[in-house]
Residue, then its C-alpha position, 0 to 999 in steps of 0.5 A: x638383313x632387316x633393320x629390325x633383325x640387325x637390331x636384336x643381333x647388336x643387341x644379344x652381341x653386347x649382352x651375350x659379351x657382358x657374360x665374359x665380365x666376370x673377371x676374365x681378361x679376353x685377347x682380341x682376335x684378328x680381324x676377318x670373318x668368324x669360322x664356324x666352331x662345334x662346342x668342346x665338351x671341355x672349352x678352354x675358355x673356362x667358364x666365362x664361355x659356358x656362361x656365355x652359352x647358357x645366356x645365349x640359349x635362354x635368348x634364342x632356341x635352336x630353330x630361331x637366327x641365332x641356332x643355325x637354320x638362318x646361318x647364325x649358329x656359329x654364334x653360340x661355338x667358340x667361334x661366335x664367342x671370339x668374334x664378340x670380343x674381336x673389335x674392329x672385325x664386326x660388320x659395318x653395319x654394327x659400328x656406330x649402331x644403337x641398341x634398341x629401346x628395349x634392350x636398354x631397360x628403363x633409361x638410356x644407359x645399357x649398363x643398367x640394363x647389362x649390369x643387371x642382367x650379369x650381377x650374378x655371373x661368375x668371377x672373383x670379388x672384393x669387398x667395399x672395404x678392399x676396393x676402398x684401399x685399392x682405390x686409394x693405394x700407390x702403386x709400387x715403382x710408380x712416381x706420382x704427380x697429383x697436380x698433373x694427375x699422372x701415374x709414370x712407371x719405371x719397372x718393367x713390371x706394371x701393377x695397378x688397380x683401376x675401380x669403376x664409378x666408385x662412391x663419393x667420385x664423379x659418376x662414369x669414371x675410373x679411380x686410380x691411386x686416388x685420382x680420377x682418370x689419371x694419365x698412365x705412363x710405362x716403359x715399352x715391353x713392361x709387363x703390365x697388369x690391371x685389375x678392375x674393380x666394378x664399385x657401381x651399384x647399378x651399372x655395368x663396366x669394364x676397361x679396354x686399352x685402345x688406340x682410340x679415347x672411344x670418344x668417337x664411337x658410341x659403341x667402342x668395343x665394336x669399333x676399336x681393336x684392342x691395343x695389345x693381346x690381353x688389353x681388353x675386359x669388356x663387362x663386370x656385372x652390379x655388385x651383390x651381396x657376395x662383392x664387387x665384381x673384379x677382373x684383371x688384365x695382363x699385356x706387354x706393352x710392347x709398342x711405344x706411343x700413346x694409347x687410352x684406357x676407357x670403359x667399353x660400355x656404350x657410351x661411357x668413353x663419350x661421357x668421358x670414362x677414358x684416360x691416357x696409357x702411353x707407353x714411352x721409351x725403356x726407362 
């Protein structure tokens, strides 16, 4: 494979991922190579895989490498689809890659390019006036020290909102309960749920549970597997004037240990959009 061919492909990976952004929360798959998977007249993926296919399409026809004649016509099935959100089971070659030039638009940050290109993707929205409040709200159940900028839960059931870039705070990072990139503390086996809010006005974002800070990896959703089964919402697109996009992450936290939440769009985490999640003995 060329490296101008891997290129394109890094490149239609991360945007063609960016169509789940609109508030669906995807599991990662197991590692190991993708199966090939004709398209269901009805997916149960909902509509973030039609989504994803339509975007596909408009990028590459059906005798070009993506529709079958060069072996990467599984990408546009539901085995293609998996495989985007699947982490560490991407080739070698992808990991630590760079999108091209001009896949990145006109700056150096993809999310501007990736923001712009989903804005209009479908998925729930709040208003500017909900993710201020939600931004700024306590959690229930949560014990809150602002010194030390930590959030700790005792409940087995985990609720909180994390807003991305919101005004009047640092760019590239994440606003909970009033803090900036809080350390997050649950019980093993709590049930815990996280909406993300998208408030940038011209960047793409999303939020990821890893074992790693992503700091490592200047493309961490090729590189790092998910931590728990449901930990994972890759992309929200700009906001519009229907909202800010917003999506929610539902996993057990079933493992103890110390994990980190991060924004999986490249480079983010290394610019520091990533925060602490440790999940501690049952309270």
């Amino acid at each position: 494979m060329t490296r101008k061919r891997a290129g394109m492909l890094v490149g239609v990976a991360v945007m063609a991922a960016a169509g789940l952004g609109a508030g669906v929360a995807i599991a990662a798959t197991s590692g190991g190579a993708p199966t090939t998977t004709s398209a269901a007249a009805s997916s149960p993926y909902g509509p973030g895989y039609s989504y994803y296919r339509s975007m596909m399409g408009r990028f590459f026809s059906g005798t070009s490498m993506m529709g079958g004649s060069s072996g990467y016509g599984w990408m546009m099935g539901t085995g293609g689809y998996r495989w985007m959100f699947g982490g560490a089971s991407a080739p070698a070659w992808m990991r630590g890659a760079r999108l091209p030039a001009a896949m990145m638009g006109t700056g150096t940050d993809p999310g501007k390019f990736m923001g712009r290109l989903w804005a209009n993707a479908p998925g729930p929205r709040v208003s500017p006036g909900q993710a201020t409040a939600l931004e700024a709200q306590t959690p229930a159940g949560a014990r809150i020290d602002r010194t030390a900028r930590t959030i700790t839960f005792t409940t087995a059931s985990v609720h909180l909102t994390a807003v991305a870039s919101p005004a009047g705070g640092p760019d590239e990072t994440f606003r909970i309960a009033g803090m900036v990139n809080p350390a997050v503390v649950v019980p093993a086996g709590a049930k815990v749920s996280i909406e993300v809010i998208n408030a940038d006005p011209d960047t793409a974002h999303g939020l990821v549970v890893s074992a790693s800070d992503g700091r490592s990896s200047w493309m961490p959703m090729m590189t790092d597997r998910p931590a728990f089964t449901g930990s994972a919402l890759w992309f929200l697109g700009d906001p519009t004037a229907a909202g800010m996009h917003t999506g929610t992450l539902t996993f057990t936290a079933r493992t103890r240990g110390t994990y980190y939440y991060l924004c999986p769009v490249p480079g983010h985490a290394q610019k520091g959009m990533t925060g602490t999640f440790t999940v501690d003995r049952t309270q």
